[in-house]
PDB file as gemmi writes it, atoms N, CA and C in Angstrom:
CRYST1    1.000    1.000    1.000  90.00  90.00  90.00 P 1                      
ATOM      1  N   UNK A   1     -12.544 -13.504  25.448  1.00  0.00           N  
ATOM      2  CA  UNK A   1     -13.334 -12.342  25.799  1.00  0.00           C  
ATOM      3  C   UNK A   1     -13.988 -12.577  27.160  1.00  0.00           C  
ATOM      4  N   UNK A   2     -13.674 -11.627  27.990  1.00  0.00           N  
ATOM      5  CA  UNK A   2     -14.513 -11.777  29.365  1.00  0.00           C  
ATOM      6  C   UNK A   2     -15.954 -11.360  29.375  1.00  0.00           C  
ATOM      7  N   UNK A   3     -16.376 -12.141  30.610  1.00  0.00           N  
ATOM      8  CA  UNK A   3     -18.134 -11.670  30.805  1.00  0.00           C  
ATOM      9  C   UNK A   3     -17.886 -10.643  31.680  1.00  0.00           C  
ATOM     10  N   UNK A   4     -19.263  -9.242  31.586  1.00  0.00           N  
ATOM     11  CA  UNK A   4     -18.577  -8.500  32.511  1.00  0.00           C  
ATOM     12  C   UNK A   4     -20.211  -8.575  33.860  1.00  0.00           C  
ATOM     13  N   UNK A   5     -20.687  -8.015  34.660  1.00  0.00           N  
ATOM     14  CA  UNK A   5     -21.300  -7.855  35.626  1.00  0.00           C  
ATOM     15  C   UNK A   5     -22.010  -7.093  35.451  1.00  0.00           C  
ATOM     16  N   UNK A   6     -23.257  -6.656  35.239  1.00  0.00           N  
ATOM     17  CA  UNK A   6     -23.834  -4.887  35.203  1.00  0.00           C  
ATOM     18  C   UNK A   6     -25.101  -5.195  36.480  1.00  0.00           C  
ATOM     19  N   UNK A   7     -25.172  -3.908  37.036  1.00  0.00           N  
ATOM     20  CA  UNK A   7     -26.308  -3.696  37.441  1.00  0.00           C  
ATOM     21  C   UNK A   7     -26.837  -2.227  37.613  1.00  0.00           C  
ATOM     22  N   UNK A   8     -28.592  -2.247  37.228  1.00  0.00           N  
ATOM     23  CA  UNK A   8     -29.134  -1.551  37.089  1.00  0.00           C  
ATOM     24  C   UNK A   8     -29.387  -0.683  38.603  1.00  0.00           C  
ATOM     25  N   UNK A   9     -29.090   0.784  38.490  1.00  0.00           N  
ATOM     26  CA  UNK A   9     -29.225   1.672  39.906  1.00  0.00           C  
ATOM     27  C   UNK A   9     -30.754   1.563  39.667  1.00  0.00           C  
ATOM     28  N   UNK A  10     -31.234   1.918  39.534  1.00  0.00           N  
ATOM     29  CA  UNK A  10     -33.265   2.234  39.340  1.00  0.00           C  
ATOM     30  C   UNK A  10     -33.652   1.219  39.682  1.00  0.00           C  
ATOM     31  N   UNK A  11     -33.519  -0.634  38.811  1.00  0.00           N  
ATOM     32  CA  UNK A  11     -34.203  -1.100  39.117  1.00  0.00           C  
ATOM     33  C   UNK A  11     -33.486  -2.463  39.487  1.00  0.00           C  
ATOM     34  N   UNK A  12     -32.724  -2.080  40.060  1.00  0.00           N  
ATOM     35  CA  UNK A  12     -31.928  -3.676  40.730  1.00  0.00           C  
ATOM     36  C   UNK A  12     -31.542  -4.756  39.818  1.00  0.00           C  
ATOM     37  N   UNK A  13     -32.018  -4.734  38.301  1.00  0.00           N  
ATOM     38  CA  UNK A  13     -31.711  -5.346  37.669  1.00  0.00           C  
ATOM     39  C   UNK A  13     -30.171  -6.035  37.379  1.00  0.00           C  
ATOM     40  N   UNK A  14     -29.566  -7.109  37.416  1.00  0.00           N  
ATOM     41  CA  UNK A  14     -28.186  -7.850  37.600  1.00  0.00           C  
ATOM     42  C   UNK A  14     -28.166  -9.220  36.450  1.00  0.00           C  
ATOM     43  N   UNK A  15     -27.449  -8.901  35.473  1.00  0.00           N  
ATOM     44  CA  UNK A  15     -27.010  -9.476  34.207  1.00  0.00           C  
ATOM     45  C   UNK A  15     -25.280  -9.575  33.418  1.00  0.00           C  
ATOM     46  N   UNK A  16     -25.204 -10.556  33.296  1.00  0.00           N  
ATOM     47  CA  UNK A  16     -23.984 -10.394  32.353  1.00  0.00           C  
ATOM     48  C   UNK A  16     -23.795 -10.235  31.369  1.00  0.00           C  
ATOM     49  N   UNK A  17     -23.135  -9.764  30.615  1.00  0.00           N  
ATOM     50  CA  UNK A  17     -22.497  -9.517  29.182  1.00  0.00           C  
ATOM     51  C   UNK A  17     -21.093 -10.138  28.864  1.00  0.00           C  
ATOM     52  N   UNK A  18     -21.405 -10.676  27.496  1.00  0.00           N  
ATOM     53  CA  UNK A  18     -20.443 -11.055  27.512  1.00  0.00           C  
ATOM     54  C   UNK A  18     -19.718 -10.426  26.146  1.00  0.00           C  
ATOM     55  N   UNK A  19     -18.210  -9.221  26.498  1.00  0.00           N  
ATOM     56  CA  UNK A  19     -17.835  -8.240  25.798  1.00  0.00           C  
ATOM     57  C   UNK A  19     -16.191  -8.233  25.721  1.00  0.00           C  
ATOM     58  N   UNK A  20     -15.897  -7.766  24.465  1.00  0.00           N  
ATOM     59  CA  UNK A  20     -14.230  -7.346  24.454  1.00  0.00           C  
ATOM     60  C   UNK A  20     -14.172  -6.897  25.776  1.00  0.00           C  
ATOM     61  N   UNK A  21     -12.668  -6.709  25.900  1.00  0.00           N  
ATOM     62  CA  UNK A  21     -11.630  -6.055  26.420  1.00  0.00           C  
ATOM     63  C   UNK A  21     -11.770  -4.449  26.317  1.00  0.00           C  
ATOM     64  N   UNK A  22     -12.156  -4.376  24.732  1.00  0.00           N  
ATOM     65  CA  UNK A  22     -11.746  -3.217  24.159  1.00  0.00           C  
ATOM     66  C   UNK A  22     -13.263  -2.246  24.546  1.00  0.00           C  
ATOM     67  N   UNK A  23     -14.360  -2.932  23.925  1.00  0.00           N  
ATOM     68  CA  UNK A  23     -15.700  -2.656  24.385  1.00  0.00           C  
ATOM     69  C   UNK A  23     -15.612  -1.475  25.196  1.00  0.00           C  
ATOM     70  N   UNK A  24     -16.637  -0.381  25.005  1.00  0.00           N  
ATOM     71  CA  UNK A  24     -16.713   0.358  26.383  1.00  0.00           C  
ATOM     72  C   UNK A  24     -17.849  -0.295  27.113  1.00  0.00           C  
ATOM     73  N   UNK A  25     -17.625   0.137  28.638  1.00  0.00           N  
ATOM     74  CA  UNK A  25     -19.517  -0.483  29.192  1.00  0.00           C  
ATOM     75  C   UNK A  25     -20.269   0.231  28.647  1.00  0.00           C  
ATOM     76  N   UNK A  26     -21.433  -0.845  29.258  1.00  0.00           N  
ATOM     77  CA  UNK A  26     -22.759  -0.672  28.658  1.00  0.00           C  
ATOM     78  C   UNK A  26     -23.408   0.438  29.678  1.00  0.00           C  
ATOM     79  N   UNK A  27     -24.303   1.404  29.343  1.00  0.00           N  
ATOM     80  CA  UNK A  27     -24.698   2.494  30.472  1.00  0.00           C  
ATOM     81  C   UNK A  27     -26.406   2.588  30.160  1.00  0.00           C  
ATOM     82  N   UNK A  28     -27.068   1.644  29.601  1.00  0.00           N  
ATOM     83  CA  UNK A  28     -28.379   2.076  29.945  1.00  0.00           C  
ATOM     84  C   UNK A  28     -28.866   0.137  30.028  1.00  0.00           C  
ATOM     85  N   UNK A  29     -29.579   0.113  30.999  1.00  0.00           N  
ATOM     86  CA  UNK A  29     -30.781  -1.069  31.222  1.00  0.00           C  
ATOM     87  C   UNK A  29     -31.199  -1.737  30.460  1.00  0.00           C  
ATOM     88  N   UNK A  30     -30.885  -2.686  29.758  1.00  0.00           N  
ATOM     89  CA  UNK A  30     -31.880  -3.318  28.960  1.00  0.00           C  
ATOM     90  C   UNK A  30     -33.723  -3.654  29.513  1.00  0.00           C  
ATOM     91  N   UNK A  31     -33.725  -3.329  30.237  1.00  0.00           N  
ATOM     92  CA  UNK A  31     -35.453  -3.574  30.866  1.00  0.00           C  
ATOM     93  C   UNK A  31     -36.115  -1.983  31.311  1.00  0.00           C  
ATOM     94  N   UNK A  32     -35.172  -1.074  31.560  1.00  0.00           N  
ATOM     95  CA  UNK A  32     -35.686  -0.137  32.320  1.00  0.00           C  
ATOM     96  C   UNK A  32     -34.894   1.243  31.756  1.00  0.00           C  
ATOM     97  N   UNK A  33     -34.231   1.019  30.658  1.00  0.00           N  
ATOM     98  CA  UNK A  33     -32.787   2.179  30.567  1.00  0.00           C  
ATOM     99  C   UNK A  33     -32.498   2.680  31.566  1.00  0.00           C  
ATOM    100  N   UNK A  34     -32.620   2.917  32.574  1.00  0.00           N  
ATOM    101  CA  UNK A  34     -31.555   3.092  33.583  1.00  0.00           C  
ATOM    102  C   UNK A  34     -30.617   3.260  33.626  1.00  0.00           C  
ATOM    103  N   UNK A  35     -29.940   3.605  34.619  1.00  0.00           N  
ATOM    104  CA  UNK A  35     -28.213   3.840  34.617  1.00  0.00           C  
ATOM    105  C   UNK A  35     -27.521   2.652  35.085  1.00  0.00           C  
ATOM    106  N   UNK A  36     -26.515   2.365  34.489  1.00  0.00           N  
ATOM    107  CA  UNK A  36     -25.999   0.960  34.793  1.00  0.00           C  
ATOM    108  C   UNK A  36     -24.777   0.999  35.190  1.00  0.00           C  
ATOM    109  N   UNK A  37     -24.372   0.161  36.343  1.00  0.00           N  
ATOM    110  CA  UNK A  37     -22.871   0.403  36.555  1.00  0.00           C  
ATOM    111  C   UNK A  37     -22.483  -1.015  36.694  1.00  0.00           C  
ATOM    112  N   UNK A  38     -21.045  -0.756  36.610  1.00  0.00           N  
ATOM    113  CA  UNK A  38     -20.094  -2.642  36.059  1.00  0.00           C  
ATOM    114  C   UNK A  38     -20.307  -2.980  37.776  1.00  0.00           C  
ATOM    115  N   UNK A  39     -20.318  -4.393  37.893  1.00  0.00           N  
ATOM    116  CA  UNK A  39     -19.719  -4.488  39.057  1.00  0.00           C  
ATOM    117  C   UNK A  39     -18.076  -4.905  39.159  1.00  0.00           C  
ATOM    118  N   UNK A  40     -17.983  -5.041  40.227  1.00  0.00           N  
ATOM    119  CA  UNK A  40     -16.137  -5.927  40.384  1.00  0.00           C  
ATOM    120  C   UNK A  40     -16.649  -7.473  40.203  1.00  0.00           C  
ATOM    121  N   UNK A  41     -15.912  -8.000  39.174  1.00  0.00           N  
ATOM    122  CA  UNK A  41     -16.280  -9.118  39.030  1.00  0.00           C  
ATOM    123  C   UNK A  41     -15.096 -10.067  39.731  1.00  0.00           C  
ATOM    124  N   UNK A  42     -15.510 -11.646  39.852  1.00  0.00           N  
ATOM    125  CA  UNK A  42     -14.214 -12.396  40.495  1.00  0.00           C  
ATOM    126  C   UNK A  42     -13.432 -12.763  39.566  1.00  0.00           C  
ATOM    127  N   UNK A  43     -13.267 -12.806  38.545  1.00  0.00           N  
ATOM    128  CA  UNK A  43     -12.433 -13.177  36.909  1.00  0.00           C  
ATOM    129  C   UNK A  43     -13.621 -14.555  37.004  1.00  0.00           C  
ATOM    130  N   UNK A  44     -12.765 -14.865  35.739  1.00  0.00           N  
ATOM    131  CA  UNK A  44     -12.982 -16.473  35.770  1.00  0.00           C  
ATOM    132  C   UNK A  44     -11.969 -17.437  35.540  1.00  0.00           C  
ATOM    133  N   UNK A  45     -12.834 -18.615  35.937  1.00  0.00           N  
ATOM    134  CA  UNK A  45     -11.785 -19.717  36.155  1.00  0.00           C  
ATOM    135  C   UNK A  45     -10.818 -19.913  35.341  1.00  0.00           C  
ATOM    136  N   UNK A  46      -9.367 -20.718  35.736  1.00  0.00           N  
ATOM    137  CA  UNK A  46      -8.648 -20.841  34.835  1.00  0.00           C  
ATOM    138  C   UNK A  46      -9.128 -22.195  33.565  1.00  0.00           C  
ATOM    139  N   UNK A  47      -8.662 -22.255  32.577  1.00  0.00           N  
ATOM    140  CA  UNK A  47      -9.033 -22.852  31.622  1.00  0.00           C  
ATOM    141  C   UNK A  47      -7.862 -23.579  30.878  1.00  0.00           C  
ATOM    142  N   UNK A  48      -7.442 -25.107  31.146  1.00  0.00           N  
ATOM    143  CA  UNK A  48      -5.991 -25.610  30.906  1.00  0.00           C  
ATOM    144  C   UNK A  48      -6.642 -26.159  29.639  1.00  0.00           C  
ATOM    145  N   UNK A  49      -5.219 -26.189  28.401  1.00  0.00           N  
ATOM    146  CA  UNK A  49      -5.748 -26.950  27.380  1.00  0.00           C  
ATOM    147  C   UNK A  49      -4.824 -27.715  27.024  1.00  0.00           C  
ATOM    148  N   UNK A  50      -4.941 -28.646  26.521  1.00  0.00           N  
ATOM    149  CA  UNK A  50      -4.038 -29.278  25.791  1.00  0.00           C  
ATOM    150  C   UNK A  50      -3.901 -31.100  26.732  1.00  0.00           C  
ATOM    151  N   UNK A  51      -2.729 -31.668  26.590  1.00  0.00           N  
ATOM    152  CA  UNK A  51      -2.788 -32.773  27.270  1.00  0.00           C  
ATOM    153  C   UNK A  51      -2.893 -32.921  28.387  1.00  0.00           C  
ATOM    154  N   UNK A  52      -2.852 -31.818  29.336  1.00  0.00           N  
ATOM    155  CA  UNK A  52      -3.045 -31.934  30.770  1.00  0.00           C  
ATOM    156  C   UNK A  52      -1.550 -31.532  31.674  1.00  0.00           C  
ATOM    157  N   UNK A  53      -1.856 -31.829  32.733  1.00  0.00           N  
ATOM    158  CA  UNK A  53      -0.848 -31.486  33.760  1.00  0.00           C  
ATOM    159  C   UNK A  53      -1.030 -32.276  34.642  1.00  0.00           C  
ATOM    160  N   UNK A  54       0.492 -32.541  35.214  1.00  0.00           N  
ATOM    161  CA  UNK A  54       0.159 -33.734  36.032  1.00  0.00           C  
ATOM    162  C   UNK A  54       1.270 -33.783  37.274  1.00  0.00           C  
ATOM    163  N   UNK A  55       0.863 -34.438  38.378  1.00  0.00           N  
ATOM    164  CA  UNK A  55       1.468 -34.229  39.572  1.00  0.00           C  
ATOM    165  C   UNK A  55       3.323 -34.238  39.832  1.00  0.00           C  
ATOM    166  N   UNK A  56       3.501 -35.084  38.339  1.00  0.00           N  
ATOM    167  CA  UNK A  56       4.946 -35.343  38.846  1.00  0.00           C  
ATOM    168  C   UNK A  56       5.959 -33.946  38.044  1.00  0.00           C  
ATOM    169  N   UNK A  57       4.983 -33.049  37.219  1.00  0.00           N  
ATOM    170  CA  UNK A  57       5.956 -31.883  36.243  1.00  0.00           C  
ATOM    171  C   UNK A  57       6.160 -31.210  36.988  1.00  0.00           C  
ATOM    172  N   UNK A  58       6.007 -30.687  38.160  1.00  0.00           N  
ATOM    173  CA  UNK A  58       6.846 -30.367  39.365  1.00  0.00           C  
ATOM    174  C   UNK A  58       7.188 -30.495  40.740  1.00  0.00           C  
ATOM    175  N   UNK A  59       8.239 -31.714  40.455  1.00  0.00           N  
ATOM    176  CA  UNK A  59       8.228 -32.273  41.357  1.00  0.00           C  
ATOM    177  C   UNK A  59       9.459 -31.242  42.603  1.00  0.00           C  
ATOM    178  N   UNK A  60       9.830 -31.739  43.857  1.00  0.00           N  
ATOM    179  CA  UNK A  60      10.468 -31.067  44.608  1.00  0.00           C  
ATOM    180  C   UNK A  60      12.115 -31.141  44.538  1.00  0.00           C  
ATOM    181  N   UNK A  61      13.082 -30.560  44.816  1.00  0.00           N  
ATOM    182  CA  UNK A  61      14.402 -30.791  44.294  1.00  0.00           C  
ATOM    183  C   UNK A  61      15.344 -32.024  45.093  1.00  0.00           C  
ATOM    184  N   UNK A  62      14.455 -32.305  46.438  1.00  0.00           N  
ATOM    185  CA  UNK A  62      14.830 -33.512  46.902  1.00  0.00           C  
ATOM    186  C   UNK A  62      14.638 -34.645  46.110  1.00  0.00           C  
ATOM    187  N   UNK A  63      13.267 -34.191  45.672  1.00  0.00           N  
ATOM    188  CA  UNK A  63      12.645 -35.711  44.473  1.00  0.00           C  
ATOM    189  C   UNK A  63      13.433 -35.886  43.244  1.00  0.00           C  
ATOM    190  N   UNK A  64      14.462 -35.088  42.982  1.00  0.00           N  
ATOM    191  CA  UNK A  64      14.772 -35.034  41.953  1.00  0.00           C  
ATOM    192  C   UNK A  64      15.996 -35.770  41.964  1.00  0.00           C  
ATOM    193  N   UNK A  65      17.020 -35.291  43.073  1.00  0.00           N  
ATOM    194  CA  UNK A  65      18.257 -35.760  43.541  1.00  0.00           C  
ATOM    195  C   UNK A  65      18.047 -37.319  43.458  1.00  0.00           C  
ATOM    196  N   UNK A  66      17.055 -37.400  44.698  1.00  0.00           N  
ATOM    197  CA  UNK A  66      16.860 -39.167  44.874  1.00  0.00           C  
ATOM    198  C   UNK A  66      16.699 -39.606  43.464  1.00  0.00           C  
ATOM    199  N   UNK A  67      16.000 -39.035  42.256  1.00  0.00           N  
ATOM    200  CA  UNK A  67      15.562 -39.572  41.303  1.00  0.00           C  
ATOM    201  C   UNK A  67      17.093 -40.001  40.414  1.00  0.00           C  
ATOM    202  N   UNK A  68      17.634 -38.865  40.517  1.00  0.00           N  
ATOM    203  CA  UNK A  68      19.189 -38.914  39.918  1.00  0.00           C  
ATOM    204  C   UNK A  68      20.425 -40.065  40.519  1.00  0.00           C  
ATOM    205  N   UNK A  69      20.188 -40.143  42.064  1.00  0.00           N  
ATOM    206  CA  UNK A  69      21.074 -41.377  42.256  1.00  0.00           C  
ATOM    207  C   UNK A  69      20.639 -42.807  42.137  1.00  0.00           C  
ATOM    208  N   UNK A  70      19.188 -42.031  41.970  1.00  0.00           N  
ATOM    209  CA  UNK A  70      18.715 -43.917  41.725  1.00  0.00           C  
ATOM    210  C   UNK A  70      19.437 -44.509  40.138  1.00  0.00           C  
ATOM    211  N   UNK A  71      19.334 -43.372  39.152  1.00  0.00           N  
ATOM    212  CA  UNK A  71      19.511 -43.823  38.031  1.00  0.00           C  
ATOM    213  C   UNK A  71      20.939 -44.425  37.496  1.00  0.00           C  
ATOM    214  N   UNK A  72      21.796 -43.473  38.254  1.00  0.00           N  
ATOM    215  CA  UNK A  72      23.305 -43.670  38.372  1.00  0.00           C  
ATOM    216  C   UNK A  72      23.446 -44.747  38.957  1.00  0.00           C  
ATOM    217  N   UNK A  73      22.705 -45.543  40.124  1.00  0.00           N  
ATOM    218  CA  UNK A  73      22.940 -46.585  40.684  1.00  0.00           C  
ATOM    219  C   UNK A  73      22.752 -47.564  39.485  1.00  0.00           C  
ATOM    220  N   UNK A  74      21.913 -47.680  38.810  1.00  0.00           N  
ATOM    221  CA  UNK A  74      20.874 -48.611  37.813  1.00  0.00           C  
ATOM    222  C   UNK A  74      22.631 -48.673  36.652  1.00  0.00           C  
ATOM    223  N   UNK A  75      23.417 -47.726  36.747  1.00  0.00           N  
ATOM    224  CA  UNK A  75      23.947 -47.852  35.401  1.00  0.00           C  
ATOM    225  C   UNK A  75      25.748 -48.401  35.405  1.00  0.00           C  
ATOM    226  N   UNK A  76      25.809 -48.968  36.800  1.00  0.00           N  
ATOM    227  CA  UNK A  76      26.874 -49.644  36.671  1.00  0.00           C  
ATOM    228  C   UNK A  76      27.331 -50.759  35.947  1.00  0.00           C  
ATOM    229  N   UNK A  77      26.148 -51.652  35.831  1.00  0.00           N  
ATOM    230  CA  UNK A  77      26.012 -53.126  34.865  1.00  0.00           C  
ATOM    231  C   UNK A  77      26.616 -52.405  33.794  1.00  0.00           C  
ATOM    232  N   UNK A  78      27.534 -53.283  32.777  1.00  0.00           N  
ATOM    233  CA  UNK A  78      27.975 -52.579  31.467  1.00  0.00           C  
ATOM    234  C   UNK A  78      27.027 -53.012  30.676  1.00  0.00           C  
ATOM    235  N   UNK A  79      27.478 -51.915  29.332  1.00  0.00           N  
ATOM    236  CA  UNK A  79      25.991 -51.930  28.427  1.00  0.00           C  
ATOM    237  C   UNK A  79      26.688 -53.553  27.377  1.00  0.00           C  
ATOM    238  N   UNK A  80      25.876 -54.114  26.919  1.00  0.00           N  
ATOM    239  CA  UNK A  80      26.033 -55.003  25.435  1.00  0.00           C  
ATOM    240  C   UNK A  80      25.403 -54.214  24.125  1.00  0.00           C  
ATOM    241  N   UNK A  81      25.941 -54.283  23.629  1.00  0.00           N  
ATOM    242  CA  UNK A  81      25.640 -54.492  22.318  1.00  0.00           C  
ATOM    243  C   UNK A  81      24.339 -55.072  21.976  1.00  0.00           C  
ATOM    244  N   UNK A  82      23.600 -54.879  21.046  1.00  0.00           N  
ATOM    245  CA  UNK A  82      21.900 -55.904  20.728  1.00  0.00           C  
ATOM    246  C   UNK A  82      22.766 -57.000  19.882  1.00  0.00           C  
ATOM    247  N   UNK A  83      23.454 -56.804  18.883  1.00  0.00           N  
ATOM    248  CA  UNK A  83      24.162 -57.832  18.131  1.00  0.00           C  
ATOM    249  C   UNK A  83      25.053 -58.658  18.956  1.00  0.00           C  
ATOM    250  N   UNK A  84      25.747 -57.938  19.873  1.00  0.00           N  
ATOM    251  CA  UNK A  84      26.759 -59.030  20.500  1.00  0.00           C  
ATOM    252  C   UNK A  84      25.827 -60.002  21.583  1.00  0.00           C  
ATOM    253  N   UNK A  85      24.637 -59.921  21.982  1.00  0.00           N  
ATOM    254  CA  UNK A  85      23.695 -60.580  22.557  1.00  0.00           C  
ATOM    255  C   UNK A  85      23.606 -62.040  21.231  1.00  0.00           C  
ATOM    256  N   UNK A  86      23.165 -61.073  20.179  1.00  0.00           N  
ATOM    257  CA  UNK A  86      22.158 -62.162  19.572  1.00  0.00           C  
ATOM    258  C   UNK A  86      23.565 -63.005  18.793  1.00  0.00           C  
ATOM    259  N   UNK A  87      25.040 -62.899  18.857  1.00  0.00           N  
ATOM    260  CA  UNK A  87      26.074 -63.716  17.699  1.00  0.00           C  
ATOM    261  C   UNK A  87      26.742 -64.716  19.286  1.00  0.00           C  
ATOM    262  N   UNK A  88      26.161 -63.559  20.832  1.00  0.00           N  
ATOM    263  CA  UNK A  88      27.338 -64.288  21.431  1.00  0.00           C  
ATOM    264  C   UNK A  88      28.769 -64.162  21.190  1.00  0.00           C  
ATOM    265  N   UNK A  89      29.153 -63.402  20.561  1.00  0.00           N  
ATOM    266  CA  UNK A  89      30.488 -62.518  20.242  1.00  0.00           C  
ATOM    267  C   UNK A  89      30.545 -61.417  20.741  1.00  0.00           C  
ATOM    268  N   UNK A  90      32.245 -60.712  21.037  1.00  0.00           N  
ATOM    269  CA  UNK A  90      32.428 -59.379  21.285  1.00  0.00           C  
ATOM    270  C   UNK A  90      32.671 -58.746  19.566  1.00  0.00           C  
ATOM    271  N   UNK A  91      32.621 -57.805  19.421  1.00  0.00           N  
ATOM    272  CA  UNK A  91      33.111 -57.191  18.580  1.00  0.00           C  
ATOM    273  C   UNK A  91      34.246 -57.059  18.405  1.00  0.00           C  
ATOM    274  N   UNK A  92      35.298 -57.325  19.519  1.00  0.00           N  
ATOM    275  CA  UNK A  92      36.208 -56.822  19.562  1.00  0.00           C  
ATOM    276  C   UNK A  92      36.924 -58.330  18.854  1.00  0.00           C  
ATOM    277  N   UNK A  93      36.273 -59.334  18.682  1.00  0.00           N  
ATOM    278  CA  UNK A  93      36.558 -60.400  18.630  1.00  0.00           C  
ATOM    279  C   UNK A  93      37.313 -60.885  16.952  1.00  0.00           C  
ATOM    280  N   UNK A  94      38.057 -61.435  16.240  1.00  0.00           N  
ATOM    281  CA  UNK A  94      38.628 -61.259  14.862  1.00  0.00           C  
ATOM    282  C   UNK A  94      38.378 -62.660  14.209  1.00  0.00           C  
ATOM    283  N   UNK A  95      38.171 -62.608  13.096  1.00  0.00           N  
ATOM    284  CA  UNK A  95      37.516 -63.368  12.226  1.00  0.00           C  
ATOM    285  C   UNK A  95      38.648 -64.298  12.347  1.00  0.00           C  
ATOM    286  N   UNK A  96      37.928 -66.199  12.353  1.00  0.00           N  
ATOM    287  CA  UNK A  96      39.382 -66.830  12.190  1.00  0.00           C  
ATOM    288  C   UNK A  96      39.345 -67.394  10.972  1.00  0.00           C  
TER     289      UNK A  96                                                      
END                                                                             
């Protein structure tokens, strides 16, 4: 729900409310009943929730490329196996 701006024509009076969307304005003074008109307000700030945002979720499409041949470079070594590490065997290898 937004805050909205009012001010009083009669007596200069300047207050916020804070009202639906749906709400109609408010048209008399709380101090003076008077006639009251909205002002233009600046909105308000934005309001992020959750885990945050962070410099690298958009990054530039150069950054991205470089990011991509770096990885392709990284993946020429062939992969092992975790088991064929820990027996020192290939798999491919046959029971004698």
């Amino acid at each position: 729900m937004p805050t909205y701006e009012y001010e009083c024509t009669s007596c200069n009076y300047k207050f916020e409310q804070f009202q639906s969307i749906k709400d109609k304005p408010l048209k008399k003074c709380p101090k003076c009943s008077g006639k009251l008109k909205r002002l233009v307000g600046s909105g308000a700030g934005i309001i992020f929730k959750g885990s945050g945002f962070y410099q690298t979720d958009y990054r530039s499409p150069s950054y991205k490329e470089a990011e991509k041949k770096e990885k392709t470079a990284g993946t020429t070594e062939p992969k092992t196996d975790s088991k064929q590490k820990a027996d020192g065997k290939n798999s491919t290898d046959k029971k004698q």
